[in-house]
C-alpha positions in Angstrom: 74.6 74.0 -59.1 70.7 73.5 -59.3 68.3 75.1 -58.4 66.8 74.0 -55.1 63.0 74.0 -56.5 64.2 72.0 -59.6 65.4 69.2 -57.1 62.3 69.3 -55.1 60.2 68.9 -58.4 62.5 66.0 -59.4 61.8 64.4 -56.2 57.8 65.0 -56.3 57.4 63.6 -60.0 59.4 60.9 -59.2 57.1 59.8 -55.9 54.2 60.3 -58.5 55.6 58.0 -60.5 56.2 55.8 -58.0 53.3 55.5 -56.2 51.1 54.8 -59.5 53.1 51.7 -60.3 51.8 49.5 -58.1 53.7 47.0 -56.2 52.6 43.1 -56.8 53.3 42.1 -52.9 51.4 44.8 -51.8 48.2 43.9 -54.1 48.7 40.4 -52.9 47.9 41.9 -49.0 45.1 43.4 -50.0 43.5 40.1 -51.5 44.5 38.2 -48.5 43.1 41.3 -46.0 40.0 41.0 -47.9 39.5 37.1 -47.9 40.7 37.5 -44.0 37.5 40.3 -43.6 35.4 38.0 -45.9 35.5 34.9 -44.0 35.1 37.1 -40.3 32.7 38.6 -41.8 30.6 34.9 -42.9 31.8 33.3 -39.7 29.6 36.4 -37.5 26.9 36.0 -39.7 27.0 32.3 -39.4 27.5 32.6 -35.3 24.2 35.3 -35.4 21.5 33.7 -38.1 22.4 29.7 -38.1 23.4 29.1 -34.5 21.2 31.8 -32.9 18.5 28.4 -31.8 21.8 27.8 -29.9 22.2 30.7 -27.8 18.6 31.2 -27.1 18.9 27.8 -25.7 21.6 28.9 -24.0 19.9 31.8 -22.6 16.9 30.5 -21.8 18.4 27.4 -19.6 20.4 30.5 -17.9 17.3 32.2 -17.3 14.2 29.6 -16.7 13.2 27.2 -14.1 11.0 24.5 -14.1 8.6 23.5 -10.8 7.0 19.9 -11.0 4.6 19.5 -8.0 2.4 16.3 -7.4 -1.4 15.8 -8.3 -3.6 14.5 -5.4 -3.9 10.4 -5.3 -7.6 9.4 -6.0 -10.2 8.2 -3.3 -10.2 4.5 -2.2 -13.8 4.0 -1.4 -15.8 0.5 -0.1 -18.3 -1.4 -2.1 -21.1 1.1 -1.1 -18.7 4.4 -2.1 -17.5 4.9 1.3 -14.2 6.8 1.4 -11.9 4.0 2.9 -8.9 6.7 2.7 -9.4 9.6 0.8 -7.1 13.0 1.0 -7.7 16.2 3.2 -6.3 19.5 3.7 -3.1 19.9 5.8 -1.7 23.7 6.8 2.0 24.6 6.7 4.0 27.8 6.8 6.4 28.2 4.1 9.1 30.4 3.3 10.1 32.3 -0.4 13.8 32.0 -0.2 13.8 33.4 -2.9 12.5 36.8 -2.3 14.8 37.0 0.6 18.4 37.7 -1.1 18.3 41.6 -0.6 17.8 40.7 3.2 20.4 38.0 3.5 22.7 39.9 1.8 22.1 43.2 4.5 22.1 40.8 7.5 25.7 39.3 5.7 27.2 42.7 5.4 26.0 43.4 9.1 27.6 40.6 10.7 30.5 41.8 9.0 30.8 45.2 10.4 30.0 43.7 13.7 33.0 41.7 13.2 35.1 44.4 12.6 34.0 47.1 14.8 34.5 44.4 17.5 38.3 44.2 15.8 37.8 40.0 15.9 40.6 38.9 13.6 39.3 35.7 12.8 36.1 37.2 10.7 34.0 34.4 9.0 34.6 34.0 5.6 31.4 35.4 3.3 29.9 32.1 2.6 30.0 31.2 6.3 28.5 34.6 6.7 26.0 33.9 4.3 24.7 30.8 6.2 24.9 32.8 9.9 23.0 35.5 7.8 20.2 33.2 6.4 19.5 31.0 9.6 19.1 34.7 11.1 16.8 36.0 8.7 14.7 33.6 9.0 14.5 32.6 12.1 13.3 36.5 12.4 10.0 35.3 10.0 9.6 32.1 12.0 9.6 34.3 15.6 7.1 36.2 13.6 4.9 33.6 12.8 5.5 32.0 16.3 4.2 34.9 18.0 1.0 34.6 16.3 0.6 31.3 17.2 2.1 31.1 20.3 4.8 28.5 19.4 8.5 28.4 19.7 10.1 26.9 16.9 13.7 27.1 15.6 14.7 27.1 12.2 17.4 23.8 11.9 20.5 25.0 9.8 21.8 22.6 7.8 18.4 21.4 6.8 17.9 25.5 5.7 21.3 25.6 3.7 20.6 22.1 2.4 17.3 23.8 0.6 19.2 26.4 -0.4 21.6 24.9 -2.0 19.4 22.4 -3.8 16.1 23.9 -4.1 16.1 27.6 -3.8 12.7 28.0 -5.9 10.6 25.5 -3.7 9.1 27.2 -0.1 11.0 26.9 3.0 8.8 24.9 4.8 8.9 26.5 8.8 5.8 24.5 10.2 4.2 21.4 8.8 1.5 20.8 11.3 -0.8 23.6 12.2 -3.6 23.4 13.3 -6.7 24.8 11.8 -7.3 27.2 14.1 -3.4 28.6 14.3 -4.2 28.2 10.1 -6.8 30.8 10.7 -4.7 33.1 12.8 -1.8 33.2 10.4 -4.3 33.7 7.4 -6.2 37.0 9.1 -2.6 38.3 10.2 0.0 37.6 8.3 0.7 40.0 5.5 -0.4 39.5 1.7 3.0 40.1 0.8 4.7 38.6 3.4 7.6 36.1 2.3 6.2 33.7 5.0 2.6 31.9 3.7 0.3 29.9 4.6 0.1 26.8 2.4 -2.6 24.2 2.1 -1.6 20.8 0.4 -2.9 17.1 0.2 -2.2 14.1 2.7 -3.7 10.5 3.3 -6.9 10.4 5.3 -8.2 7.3 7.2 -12.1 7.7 8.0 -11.7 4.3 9.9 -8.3 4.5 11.3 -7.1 0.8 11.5 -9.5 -0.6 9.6 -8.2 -3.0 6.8 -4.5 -1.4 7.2 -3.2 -4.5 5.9 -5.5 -4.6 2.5 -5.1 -0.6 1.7 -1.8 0.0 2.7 -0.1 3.0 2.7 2.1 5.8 0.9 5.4 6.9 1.1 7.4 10.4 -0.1 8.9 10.0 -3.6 11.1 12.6 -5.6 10.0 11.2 -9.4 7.6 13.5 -10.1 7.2 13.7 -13.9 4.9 15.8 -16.3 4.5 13.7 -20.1 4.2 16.4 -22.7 5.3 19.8 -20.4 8.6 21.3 -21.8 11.4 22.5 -20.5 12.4 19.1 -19.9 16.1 20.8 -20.8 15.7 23.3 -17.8 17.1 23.0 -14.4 13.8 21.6 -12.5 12.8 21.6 -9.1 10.5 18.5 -7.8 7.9 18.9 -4.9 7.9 15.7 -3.3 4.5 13.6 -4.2 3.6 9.8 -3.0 3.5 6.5 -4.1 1.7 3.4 -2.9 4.2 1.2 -0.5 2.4 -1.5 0.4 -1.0 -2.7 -0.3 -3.8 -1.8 -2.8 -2.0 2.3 -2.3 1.1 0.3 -3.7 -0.7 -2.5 -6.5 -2.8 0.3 -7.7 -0.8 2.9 -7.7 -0.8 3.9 -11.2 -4.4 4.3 -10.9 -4.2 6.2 -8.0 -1.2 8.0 -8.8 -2.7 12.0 -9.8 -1.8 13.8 -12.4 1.8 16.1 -11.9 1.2 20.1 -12.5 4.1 22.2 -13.5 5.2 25.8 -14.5 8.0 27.2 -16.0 9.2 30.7 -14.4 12.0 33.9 -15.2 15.0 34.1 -12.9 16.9 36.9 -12.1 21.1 36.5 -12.1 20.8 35.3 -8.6 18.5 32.6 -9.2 15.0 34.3 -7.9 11.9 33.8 -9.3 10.2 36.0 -11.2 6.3 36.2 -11.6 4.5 35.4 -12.9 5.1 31.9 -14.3 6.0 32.2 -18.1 3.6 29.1 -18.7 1.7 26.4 -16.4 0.0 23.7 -15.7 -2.2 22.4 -12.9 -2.6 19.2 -11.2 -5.4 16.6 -11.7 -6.5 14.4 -8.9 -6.0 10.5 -9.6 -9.1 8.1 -10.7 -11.2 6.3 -7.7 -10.7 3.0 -6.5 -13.8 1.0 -5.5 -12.9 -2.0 -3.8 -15.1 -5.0 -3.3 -14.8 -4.9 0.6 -17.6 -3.9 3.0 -16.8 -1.4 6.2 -19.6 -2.6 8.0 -18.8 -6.2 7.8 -15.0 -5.5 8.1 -15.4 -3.0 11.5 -17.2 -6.1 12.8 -15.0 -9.0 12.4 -12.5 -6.9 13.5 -13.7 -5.5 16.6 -14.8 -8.7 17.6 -11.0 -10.0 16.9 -9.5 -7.1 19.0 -12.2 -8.9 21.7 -10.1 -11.7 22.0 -6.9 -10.4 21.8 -5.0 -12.7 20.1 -3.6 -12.7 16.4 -5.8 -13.6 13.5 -7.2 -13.5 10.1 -10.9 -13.6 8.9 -11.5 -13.1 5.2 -15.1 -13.1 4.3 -16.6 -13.7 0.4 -19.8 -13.0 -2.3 -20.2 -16.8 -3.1 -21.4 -15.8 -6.5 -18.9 -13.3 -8.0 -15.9 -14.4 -5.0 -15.6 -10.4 -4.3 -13.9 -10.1 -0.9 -16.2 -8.2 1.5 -13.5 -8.4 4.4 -9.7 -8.9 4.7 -8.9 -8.5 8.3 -5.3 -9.5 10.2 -4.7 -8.9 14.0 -2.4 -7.5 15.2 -3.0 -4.4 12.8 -1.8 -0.6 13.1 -3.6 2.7 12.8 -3.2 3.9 9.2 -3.2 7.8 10.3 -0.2 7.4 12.3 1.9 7.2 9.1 1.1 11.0 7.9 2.8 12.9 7.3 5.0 10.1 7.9 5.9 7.1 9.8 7.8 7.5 12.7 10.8 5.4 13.9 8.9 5.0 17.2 5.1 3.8 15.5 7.3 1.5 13.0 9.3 -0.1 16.2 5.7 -0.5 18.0 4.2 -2.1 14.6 7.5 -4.3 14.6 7.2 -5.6 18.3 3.8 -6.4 18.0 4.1 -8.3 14.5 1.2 -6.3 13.2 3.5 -6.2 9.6 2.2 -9.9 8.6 -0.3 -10.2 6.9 -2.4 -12.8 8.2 -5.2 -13.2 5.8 -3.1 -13.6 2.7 0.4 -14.7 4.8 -0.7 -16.8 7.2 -0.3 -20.3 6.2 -1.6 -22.6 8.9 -2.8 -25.8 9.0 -6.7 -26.0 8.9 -7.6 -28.9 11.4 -10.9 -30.4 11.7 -12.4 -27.8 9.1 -10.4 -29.8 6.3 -12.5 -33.1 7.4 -15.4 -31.1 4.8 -12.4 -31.4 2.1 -12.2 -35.8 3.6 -15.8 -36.0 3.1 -15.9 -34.7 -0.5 -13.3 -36.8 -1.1 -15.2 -40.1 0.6 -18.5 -39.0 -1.1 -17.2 -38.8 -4.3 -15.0 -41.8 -4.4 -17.0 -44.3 -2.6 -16.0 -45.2 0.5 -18.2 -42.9 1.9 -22.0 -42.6 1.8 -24.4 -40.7 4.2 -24.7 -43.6 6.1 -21.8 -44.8 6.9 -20.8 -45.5 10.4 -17.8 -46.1 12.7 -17.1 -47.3 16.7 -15.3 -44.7 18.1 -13.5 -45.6 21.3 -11.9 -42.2 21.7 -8.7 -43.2 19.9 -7.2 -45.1 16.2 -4.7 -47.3 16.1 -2.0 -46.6 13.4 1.3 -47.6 14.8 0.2 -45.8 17.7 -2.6 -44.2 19.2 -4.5 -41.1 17.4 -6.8 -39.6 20.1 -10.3 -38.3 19.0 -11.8 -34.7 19.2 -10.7 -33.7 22.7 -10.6 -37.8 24.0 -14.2 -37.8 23.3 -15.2 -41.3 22.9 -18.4 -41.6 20.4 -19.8 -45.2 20.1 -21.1 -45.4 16.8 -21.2 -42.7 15.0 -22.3 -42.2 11.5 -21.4 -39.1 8.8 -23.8 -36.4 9.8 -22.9 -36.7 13.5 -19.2 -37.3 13.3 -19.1 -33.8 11.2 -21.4 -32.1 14.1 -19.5 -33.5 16.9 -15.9 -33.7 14.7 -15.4 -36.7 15.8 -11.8 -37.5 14.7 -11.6 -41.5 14.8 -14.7 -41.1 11.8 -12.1 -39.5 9.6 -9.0 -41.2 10.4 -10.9 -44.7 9.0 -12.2 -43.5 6.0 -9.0 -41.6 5.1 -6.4 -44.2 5.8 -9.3 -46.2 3.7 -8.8 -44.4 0.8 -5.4 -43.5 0.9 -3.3 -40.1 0.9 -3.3 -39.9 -2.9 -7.3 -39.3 -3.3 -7.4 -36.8 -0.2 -4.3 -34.8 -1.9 -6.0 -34.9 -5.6 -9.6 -33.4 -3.9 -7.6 -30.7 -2.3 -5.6 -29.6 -5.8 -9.1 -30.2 -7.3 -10.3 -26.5 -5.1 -7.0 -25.4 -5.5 -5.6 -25.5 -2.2 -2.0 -26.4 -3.1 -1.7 -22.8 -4.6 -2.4 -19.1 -4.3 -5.3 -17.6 -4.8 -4.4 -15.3 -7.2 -6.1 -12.2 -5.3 -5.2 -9.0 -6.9 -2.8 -7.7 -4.0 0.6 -8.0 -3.4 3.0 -10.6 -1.5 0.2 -13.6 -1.3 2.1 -16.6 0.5 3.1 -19.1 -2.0 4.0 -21.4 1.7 0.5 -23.2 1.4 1.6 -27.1 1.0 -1.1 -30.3 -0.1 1.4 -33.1 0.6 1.2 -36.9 -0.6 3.9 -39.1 -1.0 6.4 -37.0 -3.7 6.4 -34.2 -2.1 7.5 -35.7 1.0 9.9 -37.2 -0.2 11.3 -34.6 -2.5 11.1 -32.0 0.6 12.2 -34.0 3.7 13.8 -37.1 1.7 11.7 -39.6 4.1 9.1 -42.0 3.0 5.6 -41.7 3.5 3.7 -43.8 6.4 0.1 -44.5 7.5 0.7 -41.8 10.3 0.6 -39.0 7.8 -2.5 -40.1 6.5 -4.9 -40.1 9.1 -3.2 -36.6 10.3 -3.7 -35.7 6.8 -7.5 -36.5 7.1 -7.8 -34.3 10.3 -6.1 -31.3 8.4 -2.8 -31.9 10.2 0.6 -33.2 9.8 1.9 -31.1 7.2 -1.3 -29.5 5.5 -0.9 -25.7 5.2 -3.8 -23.2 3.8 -4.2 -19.4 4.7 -7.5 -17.9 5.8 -8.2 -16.4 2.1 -7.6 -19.9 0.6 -10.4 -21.5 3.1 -12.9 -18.2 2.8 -12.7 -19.7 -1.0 -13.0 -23.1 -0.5 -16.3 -22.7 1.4 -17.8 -20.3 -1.1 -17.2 -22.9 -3.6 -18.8 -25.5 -1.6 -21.5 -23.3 -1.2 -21.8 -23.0 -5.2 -21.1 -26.6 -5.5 -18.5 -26.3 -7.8 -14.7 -26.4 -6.8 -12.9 -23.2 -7.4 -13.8 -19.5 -6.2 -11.6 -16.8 -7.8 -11.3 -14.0 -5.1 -10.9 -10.0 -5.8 -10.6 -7.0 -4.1 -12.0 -5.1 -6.6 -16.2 -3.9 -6.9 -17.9 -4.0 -10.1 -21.8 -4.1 -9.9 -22.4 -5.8 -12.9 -19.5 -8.9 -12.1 -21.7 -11.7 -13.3 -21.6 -15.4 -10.9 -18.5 -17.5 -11.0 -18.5 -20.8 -12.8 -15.8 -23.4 -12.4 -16.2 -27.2 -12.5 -19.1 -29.0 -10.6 -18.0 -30.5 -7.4 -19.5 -33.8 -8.3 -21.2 -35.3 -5.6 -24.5 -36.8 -6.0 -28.0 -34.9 -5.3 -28.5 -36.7 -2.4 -24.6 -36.7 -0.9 -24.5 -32.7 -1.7 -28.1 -32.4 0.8 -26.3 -34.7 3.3 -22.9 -32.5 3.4 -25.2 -29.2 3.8 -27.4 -31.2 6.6 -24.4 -32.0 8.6 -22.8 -28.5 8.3 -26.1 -26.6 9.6 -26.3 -29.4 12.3 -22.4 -28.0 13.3 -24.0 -24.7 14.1 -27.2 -26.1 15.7 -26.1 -28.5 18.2 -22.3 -29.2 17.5 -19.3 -27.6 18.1 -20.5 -24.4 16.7 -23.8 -24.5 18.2 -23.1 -21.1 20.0 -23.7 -19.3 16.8 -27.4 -20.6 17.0 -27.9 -21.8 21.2 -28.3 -17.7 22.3 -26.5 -17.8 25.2 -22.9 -16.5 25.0 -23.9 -14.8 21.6 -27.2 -12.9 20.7 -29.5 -15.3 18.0 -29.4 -13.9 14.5 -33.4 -14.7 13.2 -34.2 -16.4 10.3 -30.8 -17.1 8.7 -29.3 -20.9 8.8 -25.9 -21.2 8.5 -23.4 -24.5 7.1 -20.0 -24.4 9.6 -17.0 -26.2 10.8 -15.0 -26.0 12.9 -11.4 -27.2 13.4 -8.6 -26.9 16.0 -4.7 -27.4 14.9 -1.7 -27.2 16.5 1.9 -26.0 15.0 5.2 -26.2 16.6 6.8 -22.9 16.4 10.0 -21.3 18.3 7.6 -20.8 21.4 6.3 -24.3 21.3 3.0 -25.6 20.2 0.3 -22.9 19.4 -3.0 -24.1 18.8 -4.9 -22.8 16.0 -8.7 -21.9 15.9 -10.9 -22.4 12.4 -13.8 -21.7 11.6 -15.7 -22.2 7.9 -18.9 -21.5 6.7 -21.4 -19.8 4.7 -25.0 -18.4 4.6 -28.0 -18.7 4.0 -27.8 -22.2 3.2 -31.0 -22.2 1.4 -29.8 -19.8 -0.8 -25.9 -19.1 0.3 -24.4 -15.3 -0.2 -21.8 -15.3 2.0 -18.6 -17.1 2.8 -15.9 -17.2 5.9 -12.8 -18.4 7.4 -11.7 -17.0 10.5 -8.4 -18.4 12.4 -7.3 -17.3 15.3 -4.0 -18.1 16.9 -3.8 -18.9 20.4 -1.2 -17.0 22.7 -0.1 -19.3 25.2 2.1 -22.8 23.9 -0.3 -25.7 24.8 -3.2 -23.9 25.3 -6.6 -25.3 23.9 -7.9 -22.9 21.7 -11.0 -24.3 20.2 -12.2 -23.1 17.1 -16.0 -22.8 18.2 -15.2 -20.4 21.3 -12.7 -18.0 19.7 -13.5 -18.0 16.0 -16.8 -18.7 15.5 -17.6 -15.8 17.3 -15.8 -13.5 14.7 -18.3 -15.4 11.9 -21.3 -14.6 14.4 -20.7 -10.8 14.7 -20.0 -11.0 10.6 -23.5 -12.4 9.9 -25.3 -10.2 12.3 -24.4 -7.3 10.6 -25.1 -8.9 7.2 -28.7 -9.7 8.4 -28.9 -6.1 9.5 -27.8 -4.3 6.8 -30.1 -6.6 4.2 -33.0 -5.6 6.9 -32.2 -1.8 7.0 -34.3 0.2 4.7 -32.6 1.7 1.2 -31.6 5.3 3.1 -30.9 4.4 6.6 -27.5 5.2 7.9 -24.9 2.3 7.9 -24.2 0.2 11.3 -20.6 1.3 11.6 -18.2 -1.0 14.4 -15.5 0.9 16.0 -13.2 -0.9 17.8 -12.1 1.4 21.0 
């Protein structure tokens, strides 16, 4: 029998053994462990070094928030650099949500216990006590602030959780209309580090209230907010509403108005709260100045002299040389400061009834009456079958299939070109147009471009404004022409349409002599004098036109410009008119029309006008020397006084009550 420490030695050497040859399956393993530890190994490395640009993105979207807020819009300012609407300082309180989440979370867990100490089974869930909590806590801050100045306003909560939820980073706006002195109050006695602050931001200002509301226009709230060149453009960003142009020149300039966004990028807790201060930012540039051509002296006047009447209307009022609109005025209008901080369903259902949205001026697309018979004359002079002295017998009425009476039955006699522009005798201009036929009449008015828009630099000019001959009455009503059309056609009736912008140009160009007037809202000092083709007319025929217009305002149906008696006399300045009175059927009935054209001085003519004024009652007379000329009258009255005014004097402002 062995021994039992030879066996033992037996069994070690042979484990020895063993275990130095080496297995070939096992040395595989190891070559497969270590390709398996290689390739974890190049895999972390590659997760760390090649996509760490990954995870910082990563992180920082997790951990960054981006704020755009608006820049202020740039002045609108009158010919002169009066601000027409320019931007002032409006006070809110706002609220930092943001910094509240320790408080809403106690005020949750409070509402919690109350629940349970009052052993109500039907406890709120936490996010409805989350909204119970926040409409509490700060309602608390707004009872604070109310206190102070000695309001009672209530926080709405679903407006609350909708900012929440959307735009935690922006303030909480609690009051958006205080006053300057409650703005005062809350700035000596609220805390510096109070969650609640005073705020002061931009808003639209109206020097003039009402004044040109139809030409400036106004702004509305917008959510695109952009900032070219600020990054973070991957971040979740928060937008403070800014403004863009709705209507108007607020609306067709707007990119030159529009300011310059400001932005800043800012840390965020886990929860979402800012943390300051910002990591980078920028500020917010106002937008450029607008310096329109229009005057607010002349405008105040026409238009308080239009609210006189109180009737709807247009005047529109031109520099003959460069055609730079000095004033755009439509009644019924509305008061431009009623719209901020915005418009109100009430004020827009008032502007509605009243039809103060049209814009008259550059909408408006009436027929002209008796002021077309200057358009008839042109055309006579300058085709020959009128001269300065031709005459006609005016019994009061033309035959032409049927009777055409004459200016207000007036009968005349003979009566030759000067005097049947004074008096506007009709009969004068239903001969010599049915003379010469539709076809020259509709070629003179394309020739000043009254077929067409004016191509004013504003928005929604009519395109409604009709010359009509013998095509175009057939291709629009499919009837034929007759002789009926004509003479109406010679009276600027019948179907002739023109808005008051289209006539304000059509007298500066007569004043120029030359056919076309280009008009703009837009100011430039150094806009050198329009030039478009000559009228035409003779020497002699162009003195006679001028002699009969002037002899409108001295003893025709203008004369009250010039008599002193209803209206004051404006010294020294001579003026070429015409009048006109039209009538339009409309869903009321027939509405009369009144016109008035002109320009002055005549020596040396500066200024051009069109007013028309629509009468308010079907059938009534509404002649254009008794309502519109007036408007003209208060126009160059304050023209004379302002040229008469020494260099520093204050302006003659109108304000229309």
């Amino acid at each position: 029998m062995a021994h039992p420490d030879t066996n033992l030695a037996d069994r070690s050497g042979n484990l020895v053994e063993a275990y130095k040859n080496y297995d070939p399956r096992i040395v595989f393993f190891y070559f497969m462990l270590g390709a398996m530890l290689l390739t974890l190994v190049s895999g972390l490395a590659y997760q760390q070094l090649r996509k760490v640009g990954e995870y910082a993105d990563a992180e920082r979207q997790q951990t960054q928030r981006r704020i755009l807020y608006p820049g202020p819009r740039g002045n609108i300012e009158d010919r002169e650099g009066r601000v027409l609407v320019g931007n002032r300082a409006r006070f809110s309180v706002r609220l930092l949500l943001d910094a509240l989440g320790p408080e809403f979370r106690r005020e949750q867990e409070r509402i919690r216990k109350n629940y349970a100490a009052a052993e109500d089974a039907d406890i709120p869930s936490y996010t409805q006590r989350m909204k119970i909590a926040r409409a509490t806590v700060v309602q608390r801050y707004l009872d604070r602030v109310n206190a102070i100045i000695g309001r009672f306003e209530k926080v709405k909560g679903d407006d609350l959780n909708k900012h929440f939820e959307r735009e935690l980073l922006l303030p909480y706006t609690l009051i958006d209309d205080l006053e300057p002195s409650e703005y005062a109050r809350l700035l000596e006695r609220l805390p510096v580090n109070s969650p609640a602050q005073v705020y002061t931001f931009s808003t639209r200002h109206y020097p003039y209230g009402s004044a040109a509301s139809h030409t400036l226009g106004y702004v509305g709230a917008t959510d695109d907010v952009e900032l070219e060149d600020f990054p973070g453009e991957d971040l979740r960003t928060f937008k403070m509403k800014g403004t863009m142009g709705r209507e108007g020149v607020e609306k067709r300039f707007d990119p030159v108005l529009q300011g310059e966004a400001g932005g800043a990028i800012f840390r965020v807790d886990p929860a979402g709260n800012r943390i300051n201060p910002p990591i980078q930012q920028v500020f917010p540039k106002q937008g450029k100045n607008l310096r329109l051509s229009l005057d607010v002296d002349l405008q105040l006047a026409a238009e308080a002299k239009m609210a006189d009447s109180g009737m709807a209307g247009a005047a529109a009022v031109l520099d003959v040389a460069t055609g730079e609109v000095l004033v755009l005025a439509s009644k019924p209008d509305y008061d431009l400061s009623k719209f901020v901080p915005r418009l109100g369903t009430d004020v827009a259902a008032d502007i509605t009834a009243r039809g103060a949205w049209y814009k008259r001026a550059i909408q408006g697309a009436y027929p002209p009456g008796s002021s077309f018979k200057i358009l008839t004359a042109i055309a006579g002079l300058r085709s020959g079958y009128i001269t300065p002295d031709s005459t006609v017998n005016c019994p009061g009425f033309f035959l032409m299939g049927r009777k055409f009476s004459c200016h207000d039955g007036h009968v005349h006699g003979e009566i030759g070109f000067t005097r049947a522009i004074e008096k506007s005798c009709n009969v004068y201009f239903y001969k010599f147009g049915n003379d010469m036929g539709a076809d020259i009449i509709a070629t003179e008015g394309r020739r000043f471009h009254l077929d067409r828009p004016t191509g004013i630099d504003l928005l929604d000019e009519t395109r409604r404004m009709v010359i009509p001959d013998e095509d175009w009455k057939r291709t629009t009503r499919n009837q034929p022409w007759v002789g009926g059309d004509t003479v109406q056609m010679a009276i600027g009736q019948g179907d002739v349409l023109v808005t008051p912008l289209q006539m304000a140009a059509f007298a500066a160009s007569v004043a120029r002599n030359e056919v076309w007037t280009q008009p703009t809202i837009l100011h430039d000092p150094n806009r050198p004098r329009q030039r478009s083709e000559p009228i035409g007319l003779s020497p002699t025929h162009y003195a006679a036109l001028l002699r009969a217009m002037e002899q409108v305002t001295l003893t025709g149906t203008a004369r009250i410009l010039t008599e002193g008696k209803m209206l004051p006399k404006i010294p020294g300045l001579r003026i070429g008119g015409k009048t006109g009175t039209a009538q339009k059927q409309t869903e009321r009935g027939i509405i009369n029309f009144a016109w008035f054209i002109g320009f002055a001085p005549l020596e040396n003519p500066q200024i051009a006008i069109a007013v028309a004024i629509e009468g308010d009652t079907p059938g009534e007379e509404t002649g254009g020397g008794l309502y519109a000329a007036p408007v003209a009258h208060a126009v160059f009255k304050t023209w004379v006084e302002k040229r008469s005014r020494p260099l520093n004097a204050p302006p003659v402002l109108f304000r229309s009550e």
